[in-house]
C-alpha positions in Angstrom: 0.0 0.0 0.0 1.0 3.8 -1.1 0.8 6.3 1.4 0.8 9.4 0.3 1.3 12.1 3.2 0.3 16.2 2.5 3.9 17.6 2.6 2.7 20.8 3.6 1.1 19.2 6.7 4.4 17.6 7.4 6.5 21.1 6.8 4.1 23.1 9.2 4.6 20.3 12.0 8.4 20.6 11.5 8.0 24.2 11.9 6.0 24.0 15.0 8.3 21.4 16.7 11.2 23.4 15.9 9.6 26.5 17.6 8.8 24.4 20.8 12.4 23.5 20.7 13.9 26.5 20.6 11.4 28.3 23.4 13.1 25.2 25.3 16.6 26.3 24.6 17.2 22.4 23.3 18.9 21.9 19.7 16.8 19.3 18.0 19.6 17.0 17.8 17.8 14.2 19.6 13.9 14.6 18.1 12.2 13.5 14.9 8.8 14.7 13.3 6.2 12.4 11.8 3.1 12.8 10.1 0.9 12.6 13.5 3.9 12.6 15.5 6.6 14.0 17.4 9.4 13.3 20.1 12.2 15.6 21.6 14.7 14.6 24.1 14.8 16.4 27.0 17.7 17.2 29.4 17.1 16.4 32.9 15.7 13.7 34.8 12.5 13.6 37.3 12.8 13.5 40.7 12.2 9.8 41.7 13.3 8.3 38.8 16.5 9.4 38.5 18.0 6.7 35.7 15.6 7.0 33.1 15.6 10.0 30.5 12.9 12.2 29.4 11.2 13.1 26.4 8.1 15.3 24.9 5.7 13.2 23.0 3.3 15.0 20.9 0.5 13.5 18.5 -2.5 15.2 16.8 -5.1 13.7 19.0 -4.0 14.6 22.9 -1.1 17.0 22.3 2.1 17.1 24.6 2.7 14.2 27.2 5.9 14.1 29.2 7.7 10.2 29.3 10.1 8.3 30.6 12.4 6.2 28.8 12.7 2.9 29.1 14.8 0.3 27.5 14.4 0.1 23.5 12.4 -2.9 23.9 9.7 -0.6 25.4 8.1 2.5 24.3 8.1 5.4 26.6 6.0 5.5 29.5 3.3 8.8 29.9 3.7 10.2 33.1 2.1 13.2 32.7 0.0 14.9 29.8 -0.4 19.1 29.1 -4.0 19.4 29.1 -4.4 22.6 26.9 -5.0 22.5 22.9 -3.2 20.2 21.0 -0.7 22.9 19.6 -0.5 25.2 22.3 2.0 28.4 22.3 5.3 27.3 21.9 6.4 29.3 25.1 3.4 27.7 26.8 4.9 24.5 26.3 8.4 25.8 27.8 6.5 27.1 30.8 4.3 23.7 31.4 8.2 21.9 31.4 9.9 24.6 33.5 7.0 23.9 36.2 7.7 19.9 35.9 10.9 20.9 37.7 13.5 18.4 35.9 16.6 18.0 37.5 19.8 18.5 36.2 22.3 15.4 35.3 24.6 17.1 37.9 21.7 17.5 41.0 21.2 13.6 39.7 24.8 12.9 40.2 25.1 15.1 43.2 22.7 12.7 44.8 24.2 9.5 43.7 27.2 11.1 45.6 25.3 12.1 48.4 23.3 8.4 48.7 27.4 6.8 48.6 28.5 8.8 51.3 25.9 7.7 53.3 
């Protein structure tokens, strides 16, 4: 089967993904854009689970979800969804992960350190 996908839907996603990117300060390097789709790395952690990474999932239906990595066997794991339009404001997008409080790989390492010395 031939699918043929609207290249100017495609194009406008790319450009919106790349918006939300840069009002996150990220480079792109670690996302990908789909049809429906999207995923972008994040840097940080969440407290409490402090070994796996993070990521923004958007699709066209719910909008952004934040997930953790697991193992490539797995797909990510939805651990918390932004409940506004499906393409909200770039900068709303920064603001809704700035309030998820992430912590840096150096607090994570920090507390490995702190957990050893105890």
């Amino acid at each position: 089967m031939d699918w043929e996908f609207d290249e100017n839907v495609i194009r406008a996603l790319r450009a919106y993904v790349l918006r939300v990117t840069r009002a996150l300060g990220l480079s792109g390097e670690s996302s990908y854009v789909q049809e429906d789709t999207a995923y972008l790395a994040l840097d940080g952690r969440l407290p409490g689970f402090p070994d796996r990474d993070v990521a923004l999932l958007w699709d066209a239906e719910r909008g952004w979800a934040l997930a953790l990595e697991s193992d490539s066997s797995e797909p990510p794991f939805v651990v918390a969804r932004m409940r506004d339009r499906v393409r909200p404001e770039p900068i709303a997008v920064a603001r809704w992960v700035e309030g998820l409080e992430l912590m840096t790989d150096k607090a994570v390492a920090a507390g490995d350190e702190m957990l050893a010395a105890s």
